[in-house]
SEVEXGU-828648 format. One record per residue (C-alpha): x negated, y negated, z negated. Coordinates in steps of 0.05 Angstrom, whole numbers, padded with zeros to 5 digits, always signed. Each point is the difference from the previous one (the first is absolute). Example, Ala and Ser with C-alpha at 12.3 -4.5 7.8 and 13.67 -1.06 7.14 Angstrom:
-00246+00090-00156/-00027-00069+00013/
This chain:
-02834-02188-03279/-00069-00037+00016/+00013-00058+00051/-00041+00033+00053/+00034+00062-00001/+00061-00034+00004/-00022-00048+00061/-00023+00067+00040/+00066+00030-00009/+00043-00066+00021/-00053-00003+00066/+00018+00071+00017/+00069-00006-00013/+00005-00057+00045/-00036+00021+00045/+00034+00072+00012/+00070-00054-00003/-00023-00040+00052/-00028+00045+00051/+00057+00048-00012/+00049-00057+00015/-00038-00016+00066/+00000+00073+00019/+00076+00011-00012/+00015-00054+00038/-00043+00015+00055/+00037+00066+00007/+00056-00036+00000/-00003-00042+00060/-00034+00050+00037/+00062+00048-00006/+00043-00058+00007/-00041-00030+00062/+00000+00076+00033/+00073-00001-00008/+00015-00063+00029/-00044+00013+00057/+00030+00069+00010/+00070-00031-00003/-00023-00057+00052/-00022+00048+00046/+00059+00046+00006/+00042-00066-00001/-00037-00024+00065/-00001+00067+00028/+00081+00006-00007/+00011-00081+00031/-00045+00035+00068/+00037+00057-00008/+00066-00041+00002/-00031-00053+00058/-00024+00062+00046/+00075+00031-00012/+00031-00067+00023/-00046-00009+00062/+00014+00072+00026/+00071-00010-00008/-00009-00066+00045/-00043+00040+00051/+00061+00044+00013/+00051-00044+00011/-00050-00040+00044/-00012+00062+00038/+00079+00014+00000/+00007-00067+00027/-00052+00003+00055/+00033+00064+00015/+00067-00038+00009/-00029-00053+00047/-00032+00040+00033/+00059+00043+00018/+00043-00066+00012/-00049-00021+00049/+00013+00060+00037/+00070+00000-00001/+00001-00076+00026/-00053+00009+00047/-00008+00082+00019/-00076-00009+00000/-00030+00054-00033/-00057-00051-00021/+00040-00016-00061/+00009+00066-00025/-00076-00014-00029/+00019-00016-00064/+00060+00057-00006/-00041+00057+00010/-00040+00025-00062/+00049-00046-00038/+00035+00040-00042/-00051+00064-00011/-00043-00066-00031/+00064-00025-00049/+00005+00070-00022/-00070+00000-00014/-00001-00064-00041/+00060+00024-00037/-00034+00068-00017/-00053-00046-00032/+00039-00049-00030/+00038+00066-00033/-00064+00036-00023/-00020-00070-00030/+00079-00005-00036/-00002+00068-00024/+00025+00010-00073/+00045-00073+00008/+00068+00035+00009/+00034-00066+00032/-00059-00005+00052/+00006+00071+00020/+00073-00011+00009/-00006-00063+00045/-00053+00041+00040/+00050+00050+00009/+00044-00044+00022/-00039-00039+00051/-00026+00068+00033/+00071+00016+00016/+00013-00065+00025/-00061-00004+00045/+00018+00079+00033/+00066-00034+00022/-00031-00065+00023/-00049+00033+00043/+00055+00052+00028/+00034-00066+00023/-00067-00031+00020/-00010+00065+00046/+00075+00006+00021/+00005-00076+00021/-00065+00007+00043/+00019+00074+00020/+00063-00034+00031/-00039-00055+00037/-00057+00049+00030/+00065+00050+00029/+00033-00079+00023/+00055+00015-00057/+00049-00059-00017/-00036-00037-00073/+00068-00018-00031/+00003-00048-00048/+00022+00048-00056/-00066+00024+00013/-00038-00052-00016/+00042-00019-00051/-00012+00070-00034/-00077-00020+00010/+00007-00056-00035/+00040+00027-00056/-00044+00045-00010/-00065-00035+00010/+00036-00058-00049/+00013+00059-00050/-00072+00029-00002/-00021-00068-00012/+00044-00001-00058/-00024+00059-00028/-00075-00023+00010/+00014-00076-00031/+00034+00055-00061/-00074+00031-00003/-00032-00054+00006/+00034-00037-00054/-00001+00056-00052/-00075+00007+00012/-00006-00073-00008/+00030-00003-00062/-00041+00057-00034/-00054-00048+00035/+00025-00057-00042/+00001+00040-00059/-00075+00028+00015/-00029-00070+00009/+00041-00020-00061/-00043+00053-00040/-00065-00016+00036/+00010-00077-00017/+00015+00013-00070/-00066+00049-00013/-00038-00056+00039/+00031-00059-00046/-00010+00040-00069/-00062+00038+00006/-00055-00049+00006/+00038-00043-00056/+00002+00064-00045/-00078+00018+00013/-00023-00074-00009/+00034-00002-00066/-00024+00065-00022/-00078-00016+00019/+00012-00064-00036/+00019+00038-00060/-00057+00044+00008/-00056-00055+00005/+00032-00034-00059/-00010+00057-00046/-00067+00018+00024/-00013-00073-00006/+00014-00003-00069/-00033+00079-00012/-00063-00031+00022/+00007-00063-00042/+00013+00033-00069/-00053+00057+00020/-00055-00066+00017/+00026-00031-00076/-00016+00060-00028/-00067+00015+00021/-00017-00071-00017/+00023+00012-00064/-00043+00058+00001/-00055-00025+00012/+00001-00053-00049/+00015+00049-00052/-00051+00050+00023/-00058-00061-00005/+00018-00016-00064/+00007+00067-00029/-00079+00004+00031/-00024-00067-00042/+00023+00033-00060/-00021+00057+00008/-00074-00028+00013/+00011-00050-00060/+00012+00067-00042/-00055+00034+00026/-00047-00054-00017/+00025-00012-00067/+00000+00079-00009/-00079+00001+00014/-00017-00059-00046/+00040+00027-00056/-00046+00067+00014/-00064-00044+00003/+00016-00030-00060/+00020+00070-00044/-00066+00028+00024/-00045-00065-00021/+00046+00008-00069/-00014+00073+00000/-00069-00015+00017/-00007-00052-00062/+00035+00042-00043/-00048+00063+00003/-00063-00054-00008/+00033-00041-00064/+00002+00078-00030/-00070+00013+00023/-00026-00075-00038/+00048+00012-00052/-00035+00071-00016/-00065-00037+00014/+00022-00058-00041/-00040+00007-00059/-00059+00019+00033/+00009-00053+00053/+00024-00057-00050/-00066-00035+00011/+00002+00011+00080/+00072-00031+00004/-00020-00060+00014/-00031+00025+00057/+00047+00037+00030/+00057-00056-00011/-00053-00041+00048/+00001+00055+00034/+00074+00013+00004/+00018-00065+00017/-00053+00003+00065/+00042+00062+00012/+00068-00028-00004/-00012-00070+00045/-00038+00053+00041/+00070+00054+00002/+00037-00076+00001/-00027-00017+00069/-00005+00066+00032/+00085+00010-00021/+00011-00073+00041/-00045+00028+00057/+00037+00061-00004/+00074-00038+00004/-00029-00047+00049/-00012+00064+00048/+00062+00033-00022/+00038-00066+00026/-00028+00000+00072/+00013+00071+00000/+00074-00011-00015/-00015-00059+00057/-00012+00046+00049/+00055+00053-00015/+00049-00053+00003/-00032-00018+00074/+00010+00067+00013/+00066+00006-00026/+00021-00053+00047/-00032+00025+00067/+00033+00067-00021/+00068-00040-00012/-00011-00024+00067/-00025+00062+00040/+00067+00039-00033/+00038-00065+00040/-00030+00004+00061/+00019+00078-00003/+00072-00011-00015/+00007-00048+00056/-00024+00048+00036/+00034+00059-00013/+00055-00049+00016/-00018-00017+00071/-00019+00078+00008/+00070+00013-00024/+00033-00054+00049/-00039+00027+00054/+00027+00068-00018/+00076-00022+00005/-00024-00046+00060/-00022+00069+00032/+00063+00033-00024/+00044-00055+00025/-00031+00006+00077/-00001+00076-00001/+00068-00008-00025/+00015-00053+00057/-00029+00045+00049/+00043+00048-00015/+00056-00032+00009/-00012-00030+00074/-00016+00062+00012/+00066+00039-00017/+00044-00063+00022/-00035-00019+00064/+00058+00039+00044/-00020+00066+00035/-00080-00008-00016/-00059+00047-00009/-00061-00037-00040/-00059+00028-00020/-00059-00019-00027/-00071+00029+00018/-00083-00001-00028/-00053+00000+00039/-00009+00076-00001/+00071+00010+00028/+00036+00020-00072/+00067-00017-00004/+00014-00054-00056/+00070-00004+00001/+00063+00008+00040/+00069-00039-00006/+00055-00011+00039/+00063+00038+00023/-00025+00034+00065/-00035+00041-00044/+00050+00067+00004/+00028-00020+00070/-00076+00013+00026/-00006+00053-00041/-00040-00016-00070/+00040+00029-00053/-00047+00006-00056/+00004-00047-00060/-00070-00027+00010/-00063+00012+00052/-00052-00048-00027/-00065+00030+00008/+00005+00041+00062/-00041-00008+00059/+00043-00032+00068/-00019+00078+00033/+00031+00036-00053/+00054-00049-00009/+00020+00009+00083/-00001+00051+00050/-00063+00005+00042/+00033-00030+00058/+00025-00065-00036/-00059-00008-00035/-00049+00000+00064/+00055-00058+00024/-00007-00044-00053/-00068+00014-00020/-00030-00057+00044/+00054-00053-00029/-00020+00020-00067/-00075-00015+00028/+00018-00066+00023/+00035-00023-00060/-00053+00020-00039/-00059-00031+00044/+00041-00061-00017/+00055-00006+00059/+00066-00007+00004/+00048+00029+00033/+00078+00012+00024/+00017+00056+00053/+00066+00042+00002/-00008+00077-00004/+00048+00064-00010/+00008+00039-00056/+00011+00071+00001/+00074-00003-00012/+00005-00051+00057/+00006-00066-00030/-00023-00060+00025/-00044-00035-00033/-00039-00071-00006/-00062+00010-00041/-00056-00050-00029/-00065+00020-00020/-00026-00062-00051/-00078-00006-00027/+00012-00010-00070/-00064-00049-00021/-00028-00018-00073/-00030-00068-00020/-00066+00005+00053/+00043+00025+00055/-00017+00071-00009/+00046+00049+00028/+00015+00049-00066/+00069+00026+00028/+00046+00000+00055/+00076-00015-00005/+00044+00046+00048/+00078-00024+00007/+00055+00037+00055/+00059-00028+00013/+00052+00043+00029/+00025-00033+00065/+00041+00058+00030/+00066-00048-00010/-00043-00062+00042/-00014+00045+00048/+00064+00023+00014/+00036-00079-00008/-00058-00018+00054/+00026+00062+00048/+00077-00027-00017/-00024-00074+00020/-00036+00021+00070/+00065+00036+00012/+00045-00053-00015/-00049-00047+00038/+00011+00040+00058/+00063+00001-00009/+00015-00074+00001/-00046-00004+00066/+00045+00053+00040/+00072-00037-00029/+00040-00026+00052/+00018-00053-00036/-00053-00073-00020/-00021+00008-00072/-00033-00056-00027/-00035-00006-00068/-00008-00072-00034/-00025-00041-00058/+00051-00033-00041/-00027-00065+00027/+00024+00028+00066/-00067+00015+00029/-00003+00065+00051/-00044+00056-00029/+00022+00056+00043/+00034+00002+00062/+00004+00074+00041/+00009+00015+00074/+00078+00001+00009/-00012-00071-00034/-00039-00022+00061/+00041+00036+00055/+00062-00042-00041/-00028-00063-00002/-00051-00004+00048/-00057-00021-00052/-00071+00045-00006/-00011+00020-00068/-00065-00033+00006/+00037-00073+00017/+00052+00002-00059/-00038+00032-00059/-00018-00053-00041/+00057-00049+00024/+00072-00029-00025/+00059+00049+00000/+00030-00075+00025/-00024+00007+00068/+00048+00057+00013/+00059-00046-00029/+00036-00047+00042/+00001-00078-00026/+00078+00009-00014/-00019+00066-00051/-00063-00030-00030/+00044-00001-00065/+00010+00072-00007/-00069+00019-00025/+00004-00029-00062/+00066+00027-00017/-00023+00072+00025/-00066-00015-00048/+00040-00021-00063/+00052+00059+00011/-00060+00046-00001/-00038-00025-00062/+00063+00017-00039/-00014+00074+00031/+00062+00006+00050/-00005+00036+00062/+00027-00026+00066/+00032+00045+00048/+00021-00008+00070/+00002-00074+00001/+00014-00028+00062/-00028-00065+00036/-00045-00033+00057/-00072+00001+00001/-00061-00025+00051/-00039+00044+00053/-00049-00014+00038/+00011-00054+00053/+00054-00030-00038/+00055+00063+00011/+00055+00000-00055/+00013+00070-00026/+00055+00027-00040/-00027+00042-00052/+00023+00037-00074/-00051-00006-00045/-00005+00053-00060/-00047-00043-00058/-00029+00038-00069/-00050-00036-00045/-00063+00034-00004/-00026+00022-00069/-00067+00016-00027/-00003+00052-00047/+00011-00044-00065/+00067-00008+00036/-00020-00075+00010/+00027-00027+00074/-00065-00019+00047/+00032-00007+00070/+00058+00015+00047/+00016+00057+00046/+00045-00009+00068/+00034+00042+00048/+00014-00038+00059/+00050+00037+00053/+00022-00027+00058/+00065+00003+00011/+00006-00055+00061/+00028+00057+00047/+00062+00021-00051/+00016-00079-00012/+00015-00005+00072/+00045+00055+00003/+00032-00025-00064/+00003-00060+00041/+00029+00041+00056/+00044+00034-00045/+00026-00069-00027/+00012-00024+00062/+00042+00052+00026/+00046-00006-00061/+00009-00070+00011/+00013+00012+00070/+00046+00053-00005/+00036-00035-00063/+00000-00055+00046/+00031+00027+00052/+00046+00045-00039/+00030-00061-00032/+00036-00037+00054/+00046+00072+00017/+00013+00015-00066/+00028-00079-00012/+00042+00015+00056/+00024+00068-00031/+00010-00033-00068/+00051-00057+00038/+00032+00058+00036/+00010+00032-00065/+00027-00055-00031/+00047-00011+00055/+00022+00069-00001/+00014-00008-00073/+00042-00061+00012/+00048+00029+00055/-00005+00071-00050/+00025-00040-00057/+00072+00018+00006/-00002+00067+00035/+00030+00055-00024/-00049+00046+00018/-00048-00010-00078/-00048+00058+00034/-00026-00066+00054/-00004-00046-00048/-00034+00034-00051/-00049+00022+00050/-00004-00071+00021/-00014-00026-00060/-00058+00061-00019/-00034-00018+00066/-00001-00073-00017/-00036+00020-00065/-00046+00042+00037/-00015-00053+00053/-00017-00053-00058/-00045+00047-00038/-00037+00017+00077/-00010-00087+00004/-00018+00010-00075/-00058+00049+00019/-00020-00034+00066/-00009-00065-00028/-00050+00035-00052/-00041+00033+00050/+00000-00072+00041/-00021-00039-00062/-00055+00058-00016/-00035-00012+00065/+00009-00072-00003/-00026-00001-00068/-00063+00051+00021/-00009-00038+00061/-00005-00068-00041/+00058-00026+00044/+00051-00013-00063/+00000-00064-00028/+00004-00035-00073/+00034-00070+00002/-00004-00028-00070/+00040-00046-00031/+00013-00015-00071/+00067+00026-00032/+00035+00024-00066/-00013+00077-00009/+00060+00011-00050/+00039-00037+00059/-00014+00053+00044/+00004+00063-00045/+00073-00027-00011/+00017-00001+00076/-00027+00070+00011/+00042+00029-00068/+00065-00036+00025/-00004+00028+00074/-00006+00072-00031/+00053-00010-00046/+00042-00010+00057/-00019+00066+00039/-00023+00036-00061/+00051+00029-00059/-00029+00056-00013/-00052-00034-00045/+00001-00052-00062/-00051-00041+00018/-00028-00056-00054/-00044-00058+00004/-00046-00033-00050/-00039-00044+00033/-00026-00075-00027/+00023-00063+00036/-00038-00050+00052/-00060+00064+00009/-00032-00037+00065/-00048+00029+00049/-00033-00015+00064/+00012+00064+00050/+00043+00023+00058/+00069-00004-00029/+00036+00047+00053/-00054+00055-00007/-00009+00005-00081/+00085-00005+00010/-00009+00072+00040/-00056+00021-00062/+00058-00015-00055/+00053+00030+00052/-00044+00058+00012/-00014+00029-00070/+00063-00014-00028/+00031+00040+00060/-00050+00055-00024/+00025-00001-00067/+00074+00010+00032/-00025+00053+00039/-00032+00045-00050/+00043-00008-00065/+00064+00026-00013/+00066-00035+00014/+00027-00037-00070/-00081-00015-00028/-00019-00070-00015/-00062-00035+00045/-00032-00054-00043/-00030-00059+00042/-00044-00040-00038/-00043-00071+00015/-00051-00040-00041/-00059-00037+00008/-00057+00048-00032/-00079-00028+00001/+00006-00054+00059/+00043+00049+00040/+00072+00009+00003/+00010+00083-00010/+00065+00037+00025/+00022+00063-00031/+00055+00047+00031/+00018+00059-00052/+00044+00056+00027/+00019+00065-00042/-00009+00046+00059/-00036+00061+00005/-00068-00027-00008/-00069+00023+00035/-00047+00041-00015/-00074-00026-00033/-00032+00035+00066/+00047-00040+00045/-00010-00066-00029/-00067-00024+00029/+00030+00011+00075/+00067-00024+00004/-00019-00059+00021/-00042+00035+00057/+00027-00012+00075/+00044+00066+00013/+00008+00025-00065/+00051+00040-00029/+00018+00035-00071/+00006+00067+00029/+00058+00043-00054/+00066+00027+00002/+00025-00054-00030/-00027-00048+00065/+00015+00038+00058/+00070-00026+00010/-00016-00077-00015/-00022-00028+00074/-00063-00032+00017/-00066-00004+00031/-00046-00032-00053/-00002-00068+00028/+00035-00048-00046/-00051+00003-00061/-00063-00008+00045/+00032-00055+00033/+00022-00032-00065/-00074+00018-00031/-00034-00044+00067/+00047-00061-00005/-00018-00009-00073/-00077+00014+00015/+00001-00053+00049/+00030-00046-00045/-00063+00013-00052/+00055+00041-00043/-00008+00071-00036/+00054+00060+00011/+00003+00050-00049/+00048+00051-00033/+00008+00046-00060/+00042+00057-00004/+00009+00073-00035/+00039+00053+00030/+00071+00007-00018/-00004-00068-00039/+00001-00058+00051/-00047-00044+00025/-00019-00078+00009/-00028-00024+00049/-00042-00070-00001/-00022-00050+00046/-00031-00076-00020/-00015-00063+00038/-00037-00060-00020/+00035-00048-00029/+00013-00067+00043/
């Protein structure tokens, strides 16, 4: 096969390789990109789905719980004023619970715990309505009432927390998915376009190598081709000169004998002739070689015009793909930019092109509508609207108004001038946005603006640098500030100089995302007043999820601490007071019991002896209540001094094992365990909750009391194999007044006192109180100091 042949096929072959490579792989990452993209987008639109799930689920039981305080209000104070917040309550739970179940629907668990909850809420609002029913008719409120209230309220909490975690976990795993599209893609894409230059990289280079090679093969070919040529037309010259010479030696050859005497002559002659034929043949190769001059010349400026022609068909062909690439790119933002219309528009009003995925929701159903004018491609009616936007535009204006479509929909549109290199106006550029969904989160914000105006209760908003940003009306009745006056300032102002440190804690617990609830404390009002309030706190978050600021509910809650006070007082009083005749009655008793000792009659002095128990468990109980209110009323004191722990524990155990046989009670405690704290009050901690474990596990079970120094503390552990308590229980029992309610408990005596009183003593001491426990299994119950 010749070599040029040969070369041509190679050039074509790599050629076709090379831009056949790039194409496939072009293909490639555009499927894979549209994939990706598709996959990121349903990925972010399950996480909102998940958030918006989460946040109704919170509305409800913050309307349940305004509900709830509301109604308590009433039934402490009988003013209908706080029946605000009840009413509306609970047809506004159901509601967000409707939604939260049309946005669970298909997730069997979810529909479940929404099934669940709705239950729950009908009987907590029957209570809600039979507890302020009974205060409007001046009913007794018992306190299995309000207990039931609680129960429940504690139980649809449960339930929601149950919802709320299961969504948060599909969250998890949503985000999970999201992150890991948003990790690989890119990677994946860069790598493939890498791939893609590289082989049209080395396409172009081998396709460049062999046109040169071409070329250089071509040029030569041409030289000897010329060289033939010339060498063709001298061998030509020559064979006619011979031909020539041939037919006129025949002619003097026939002539010879006639012309024998002339031959002289004509050899004269003939030589003339030949240095004459001589000169004219190097005249004639002289002109020959500037005429193969020239061709070459023109060889080369052809060599070069065929250069300058494949460089640029090359730039025509990268301005083709350039073209292809933008129209391709245009096509793209179009379909991705989120509910969008775009279309592009001449001069005369011909549609160019439409993209974007409004296209059927506004009714354009047709694969394409390039070509038609804007009247045929509206109604009359829209068309007369826009008509003078398309006008603008085109007269070189821009502009952005909002207009309805026909279906309804709201919607933002920009009219662009689209301008060439002079700044001549050749198209316009029309983009709608659908902004029904804006609309209708800008109705829900005026709402909920008005909403936190009208609340009884100061709601504050703040930086995380503790700077006030909002600050509504109940805020300024509350505190006594204008909004005007404490916009702009330090949350710090509000704080007396004794609390300035609880910012910063309330700031760090929020950055980790907690929420606080109903935490109670002092703050500033104007003129220096000191007011007891409960603050609810929840991070704000932007819609990345990032925290940018703090919200507060301030509620005053002055009035109620004085009648706790009241309330407090009274106890102590009447505890007080009850104490001196029941001593008496306890040394009567014990007299009786002495001069009943040896009577016959066993009925007395059994009776004797069950009234002495009786009178000993009423000083038990009195001297709670009187240490409650001293220990509310700050009145209870803590006299440190520095003793051996494991000493102590010892004491305690032996004095039981004298009045206790019912129980095996061991010890495992580590020697010379010193601390600094109120030895006769931790005593009553150790004496307490090993009298609990007594109390609540059977007769014959071992109680484990154990003692070591854990982490700078010294940690005691009292493990019973009693009946346990329940997971819901478990958070509360250290609460003031609270009491496992079961069969199993309604015969064991008390009043919920020891274990709140045990909980404060070790609080005060800068100790933690804790317990863990499964029903039927036991429990253990924890306290720790620090170490001496």
């Amino acid at each position: 096969m010749l070599p040029g042949i040969s070369m041509r096929l190679n050039f074509t072959r790599n050629l076709q390789l090379g831009y056949g490579f790039s194409i496939l792989i072009l293909l490639i990452v555009g499927l894979f990109s549209y994939a990706t993209i598709n996959n990121l987008l349903n990925s972010n639109k399950a996480v909102g789905h998940s958030t918006l799930v989460i946040q109704k689920l919170e509305q409800a039981i913050s309307s349940m719980k305004d509900a709830e305080t509301g109604q308590r209000g009433f039934l402490l104070t009988g003013k209908a004023i706080f029946l605000g917040p009840y009413k509306g309550a609970y047809l506004k739970t159901q509601s967000l619970i409707s939604e939260v179940s049309a946005l669970t629907a298909g997730n069997a668990l979810q529909e479940a715990n929404m099934a669940g909850i709705r239950v729950i809420l009908t009987h907590r609002m029957a209570i809600l309505e039979q507890l302020v029913s009974k205060k409007q008719h001046q009913q007794l409120v018992s306190t299995a009432d309000l207990e039931e209230g609680r129960s429940a309220m504690d139980e649809l909490r449960h339930a929601i927390d149950h919802a709320e975690d299961t969504e948060r976990k599909l969250l998890d795993e949503r985000r999970a998915v999201l992150e890991r599209y948003t990790f690989v893609a890119p990677a994946a894409i860069i790598v493939v376009l890498i791939l893609a230059v590289v082989i049209a990289s080395l396409s172009y280079i081998s396709a460049i190598r062999d046109v040169k090679v071409k070329d250089r093969l071509q040029r030569e070919l041409e030289v000897k081709e010329q060289e033939t040529a010339a060498f063709n037309e001298e061998l030509t010259a020559a064979n006619e000169e011979i031909s020539t010479a041939n037919e006129e030696l025949i002619s003097i050859n026939g002539e010879l004998l006639e012309a024998q005497q002339a031959l002289s002559r004509m050899n004269g002659s003939l030589e003339e002739l030949v240095a004459a034929r001589t000169k004219s043949l190097a005249e004639s190769e002289e002109e020959t070689q500037a005429l193969n001059e020239e061709l070459t010349a023109i060889n080369e400026e052809l060599a070069a015009s065929n250069e300058e022609m494949l460089a640029s068909n090359e730039e025509l062909q990268r301005s083709r793909e350039e073209i292809q690439k933008k129209e391709q790119l245009f096509r793209s933002i179009a379909v991705n930019i989120p509910r969008s219309l775009i279309l592009v528009i001449d001069r005369e009003y011909n549609l160019i092109t439409m993209e974007g995925d409004l296209m059927q929701k506004l009714g354009y159903n047709e694969d394409s509508y390039a070509g038609l004018h804007m009247a045929e491609l509206n109604s009359p009616e829209r068309y007369a609207i826009t008509r003078e936007y398309h006008e603008l535009m085109l007269n070189g204006e821009q502009i952005r108004t909002e207009l309805k479509s026909t279906g309804g929909h709201d919607l933002q549109v920009d009219f662009v001038p689209l301008t060439d290199e002079r700044g001549m106006v050749y198209a316009g550029l029309v983009i709608a946005l659908d902004i029904s969904d804006q609309k209708k989160a800008e109705e829900r914000s005026a709402k909920l603006a008005a909403i936190v105006e009208s609340s009884d209760d100061a709601i504050i908003g703040k930086s995380l640098d503790g700077t006030i940003t909002s600050w509504n009306k109940s805020a300024e009745r509350i505190f006594g500030y204008p909004a005007s006056e404490m916009i702009g300032q330090s949350i710090l102002k509000l704080v007396p100089e004794d609390r300035q440190d609880e910012e910063p804690q309330i700031i760090a617990r929020l950055k980790n995302g907690e929420r606080m609830e109903h935490f109670e404390t002092k703050r500033l009002a104007n003129g220096g007043r000191v007011l007891d309030v409960s603050l609810t706190i929840s991070p704000i978050r932007d819609k990345h999820g990032k925290i940018t600021g703090v919200s507060k509910i301030a509620r005053d809650i002055s009035e109620q601490k004085q009648d706790e006070l009241r309330k407090n007082d009274f106890i102590g009083m009447v505890s007080h007071e009850l104490k001196t005749p029941l001593t008496s009655l306890m040394a009567l008793i014990q007299v009786a019991n002495l001069k009943l000792k040896n009577n016959p009659d066993n009925f007395l002095a059994g009776a004797m002896e069950k009234a002495d128990i009786q009178a000993k468990r009423m000083s038990s109980m009195i001297n709670g209540f009187l240490n409650i209110s001293r220990l509310e009323s700050g009145k209870i004191a803590i006299n440190k001094e520095l003793f051996d722990l494991d000493l102590l524990i010892r004491e305690v155990v032996e004095e039981y094992g004298l009045t206790v046989s019912t129980h095996i009670i061991d010890i495992d405690i580590s020697n010379h365990v010193q601390v600094n704290a109120d030895r006769e009050k931790i005593g009553s901690v150790i004496s307490n909750l090993i009298s609990n474990a007594v109390k609540y596990s059977p007769k014959r079970r071992k109680i484990e009391v154990k003692c070591a120094p854990v982490n700078g503390f010294a940690q005691v552990s009292i493990k019973d194999e009693g009946m346990g308590v329940n997971a819901q229980d478990l958070p509360r029992i250290f609460d003031r007044y609270y009491r496992v309610e079961s069969n199993q408990t309604r015969h064991i005596s008390g009043f919920g006192i020891g274990l709140y009183l045990s909980a404060e003593i070790v609080r005060r001491h800068e100790g933690q109180i804790w317990a863990e426990s499964e029903s039927g299994t036991g429990s253990v119950f924890h306290f720790s100091l620090p170490l001496a």
